[in-house]
Each structure stands twice: as structure tokens, then as C-alpha cells.
C-alpha positions as CSV (number, residue, x, y, z in Angstrom):
1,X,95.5,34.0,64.3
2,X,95.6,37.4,66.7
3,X,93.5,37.3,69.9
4,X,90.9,40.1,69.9
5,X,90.3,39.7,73.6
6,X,93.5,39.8,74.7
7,X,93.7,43.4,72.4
8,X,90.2,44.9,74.5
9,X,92.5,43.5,77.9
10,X,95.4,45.5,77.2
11,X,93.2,48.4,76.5
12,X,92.2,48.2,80.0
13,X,95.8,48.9,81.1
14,X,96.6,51.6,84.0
15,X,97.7,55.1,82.1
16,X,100.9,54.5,82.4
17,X,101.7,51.2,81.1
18,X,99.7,52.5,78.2
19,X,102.2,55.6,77.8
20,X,105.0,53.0,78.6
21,X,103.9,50.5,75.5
22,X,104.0,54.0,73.7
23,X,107.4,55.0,74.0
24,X,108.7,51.5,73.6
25,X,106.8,51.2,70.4
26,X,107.6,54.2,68.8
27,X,111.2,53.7,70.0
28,X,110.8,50.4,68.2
29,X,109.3,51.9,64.6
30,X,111.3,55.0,64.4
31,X,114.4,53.9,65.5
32,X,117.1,53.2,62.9
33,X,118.5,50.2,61.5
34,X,121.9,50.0,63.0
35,X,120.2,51.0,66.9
36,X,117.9,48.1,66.2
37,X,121.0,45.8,64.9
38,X,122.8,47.1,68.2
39,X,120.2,45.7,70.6
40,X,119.5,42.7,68.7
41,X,116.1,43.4,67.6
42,X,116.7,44.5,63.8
43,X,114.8,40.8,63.1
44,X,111.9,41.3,65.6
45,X,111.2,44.5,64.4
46,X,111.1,43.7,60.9
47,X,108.8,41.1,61.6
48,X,106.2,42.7,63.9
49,X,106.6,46.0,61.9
50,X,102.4,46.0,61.1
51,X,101.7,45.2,65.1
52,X,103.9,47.2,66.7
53,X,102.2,50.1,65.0
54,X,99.3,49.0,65.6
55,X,100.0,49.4,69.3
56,X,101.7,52.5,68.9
57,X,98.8,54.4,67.5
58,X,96.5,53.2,70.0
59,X,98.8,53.2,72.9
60,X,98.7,57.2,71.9
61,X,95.1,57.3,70.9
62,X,94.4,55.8,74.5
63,X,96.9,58.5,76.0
64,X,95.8,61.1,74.8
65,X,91.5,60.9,75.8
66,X,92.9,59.8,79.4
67,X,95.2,63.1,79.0
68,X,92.2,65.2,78.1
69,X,89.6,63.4,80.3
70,X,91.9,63.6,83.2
71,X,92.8,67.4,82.3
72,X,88.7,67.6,81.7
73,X,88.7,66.7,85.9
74,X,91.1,68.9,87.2
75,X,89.6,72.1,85.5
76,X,86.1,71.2,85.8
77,X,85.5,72.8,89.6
78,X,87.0,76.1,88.2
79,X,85.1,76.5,85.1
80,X,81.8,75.6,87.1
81,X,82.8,78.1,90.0
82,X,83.1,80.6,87.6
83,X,79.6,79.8,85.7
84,X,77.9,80.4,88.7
85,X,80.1,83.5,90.1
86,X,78.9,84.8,86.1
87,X,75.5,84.2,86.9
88,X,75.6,86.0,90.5
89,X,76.8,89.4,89.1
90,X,74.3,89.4,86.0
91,X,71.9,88.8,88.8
92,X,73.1,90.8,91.6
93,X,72.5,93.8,88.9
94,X,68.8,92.8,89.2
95,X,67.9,93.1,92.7
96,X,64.3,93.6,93.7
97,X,64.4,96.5,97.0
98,X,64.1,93.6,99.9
99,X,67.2,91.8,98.3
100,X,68.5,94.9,97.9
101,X,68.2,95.9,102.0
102,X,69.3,92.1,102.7
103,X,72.5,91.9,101.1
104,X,73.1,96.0,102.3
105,X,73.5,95.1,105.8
106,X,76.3,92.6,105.0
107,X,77.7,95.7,103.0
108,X,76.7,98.8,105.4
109,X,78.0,96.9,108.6
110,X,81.3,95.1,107.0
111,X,80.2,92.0,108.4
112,X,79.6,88.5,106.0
113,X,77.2,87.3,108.6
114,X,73.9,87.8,109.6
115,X,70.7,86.3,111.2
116,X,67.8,86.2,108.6
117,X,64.6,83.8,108.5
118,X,65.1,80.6,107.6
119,X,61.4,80.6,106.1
120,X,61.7,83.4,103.9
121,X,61.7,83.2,100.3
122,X,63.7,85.9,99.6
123,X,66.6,84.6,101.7
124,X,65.5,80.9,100.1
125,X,66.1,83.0,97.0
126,X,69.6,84.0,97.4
127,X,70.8,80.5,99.0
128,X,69.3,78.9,95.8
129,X,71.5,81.3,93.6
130,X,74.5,80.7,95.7
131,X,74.5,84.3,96.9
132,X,74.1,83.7,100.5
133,X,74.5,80.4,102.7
134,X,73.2,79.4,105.8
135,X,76.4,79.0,108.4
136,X,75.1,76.6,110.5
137,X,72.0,74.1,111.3
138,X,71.7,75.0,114.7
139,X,69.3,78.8,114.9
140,X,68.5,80.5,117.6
141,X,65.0,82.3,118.0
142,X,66.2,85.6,115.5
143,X,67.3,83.0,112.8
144,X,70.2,81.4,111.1
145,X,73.6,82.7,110.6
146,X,73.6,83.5,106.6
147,X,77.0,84.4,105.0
148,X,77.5,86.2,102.4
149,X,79.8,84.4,99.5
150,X,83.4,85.9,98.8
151,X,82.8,86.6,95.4
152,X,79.4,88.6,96.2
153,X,80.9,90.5,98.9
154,X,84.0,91.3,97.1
155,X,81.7,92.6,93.9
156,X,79.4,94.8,96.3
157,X,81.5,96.3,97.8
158,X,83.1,97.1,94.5
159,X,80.0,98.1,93.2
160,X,77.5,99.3,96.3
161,X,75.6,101.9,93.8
162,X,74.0,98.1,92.9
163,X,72.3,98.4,96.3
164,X,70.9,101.8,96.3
């Protein structure tokens, strides 16, 4: 009688063996007749026919999620980075004036730092949509070093009628 528990342990194989088993297996099922007669396994094959293809098409199902989970990892950063620079421009086009005169001096002086309040809410504001961020812990009595994000400072100074 087949072992169900040693089936869920081989599922539980690294990526690779998994791919491995695949190859072999399909090697095994689609191979011909005289290959299989050449490498002695013509017998083996036609006996394990039903199992072997059972491993095949879960050795591929298995593949193929880890494939898309692991391509799911890699491009996940990117796709979130870009959500937010999204959001940032939609709301960089809605500036209320003191965000406005914030983010100019980055703009007007060509410089992606500047010392602002750590206690105000507009600066809170833009550090909370990932506009600004503060540079460092350590302030001084004016403030803390705030920089301005690459992506903002590259779209205002594309667009600086947005801080008019």
C-alpha cells in the first residue's frame, strides 16, 4: 500500500530536487521505447507508469508556485516603491501654502536638506507620506536635518509651477 507520509515529506523537498524529480520524470514518461530499452529501464517504467506521473505533475505543480512565489519576492520592493512614489505626485499636486513654502526651499536653494521642527505637523505630515525624512537623530537647537526624497525632488523640479 503507498505511504501518504512519505508523499507530504517529499513535498517538503528544497526547489531544486523538486525541479530535479521533474526532469527525471518527465524524461522517464515521454521518453521513447527504444531510449528506455537502451538504459535498461523499458520494465521499470512500464510498471511505475501511474506513479511516475504522479510525481511529475506535482514535481511541476510544486515548481511552478515556488517559481511565482519566489518571482512574487523579488518584484515586490519595486511594485511597492512605486505605489507610494504614485501616491506622492497625486499628492504633491495638492499642497496646502505652508507645504508648499516647505518643500520650495529644498527647490529654490538646490539643496535636499534642510533644518525644520521636529514637532510640527506639517513636517510630521510629509515624513508620514514619505515625502521628506529626517537625516539624522541627533538635532541641534534650529531642528533636524530633513531630506527631501529623490523621487520628490526630481518631480519638483520638473514641475515647480506645483509650488507656486
Amino acid at each position: 500500500m503507498f505511504d501518504f507520509s512519505k508523499l507530504i515529506e517529499g513535498l517538503k523537498l528544497p526547489t531544486k530536487t523538486l525541479v530535479g524529480l521533474c526532469f527525471a520524470a518527465g524524461l522517464l514518461i515521454f521518453s521513447s521505447e527504444g531510449f528506455l530499452k537502451s538504459l535498461g529501464l523499458d520494465s521499470f517504467v512500464n510498471s511505475y507508469r501511474p506513479y511516475i506521473g504522479a510525481v511529475f505533475v506535482i514535481s511541476v505543480c510544486i515548481s511552478v508556485v515556488s517559481g511565482v512565489a519566489a518571482f512574487a519576492t523579488f518584484i515586490n520592493p519595486w511594485l511597492v516603491q512605486a505605489y507610494w512614489i504614485r501616491l506622492g505626485r497625486k499628492r504633491l499636486q495638492r499642497l496646502n501654502p505652508e507645504e508648499k513654502e516647505l518643500l520650495a526651499y529644498y527647490i529654490k536653494n538646490q539643496t535636499r536638506s534642510q533644518k525644520l521642527d521636529i514637532k510640527s505637523g506639517t513636517v510630521n505630515a510629509l515624513v508620514q507620506e514619505k515625502i521628506i525624512v529626517r537625516g539624522s537623530h541627533l538635532g541641534t537647537y534650529y531642528g533636524f536635518d530633513y531630506i527631501i526624497q529623490p523621487w520628490a525632488w526630481e518631480y519638483l523640479n520638473e514641475n515647480p509651477h506645483l509650488l507656486e
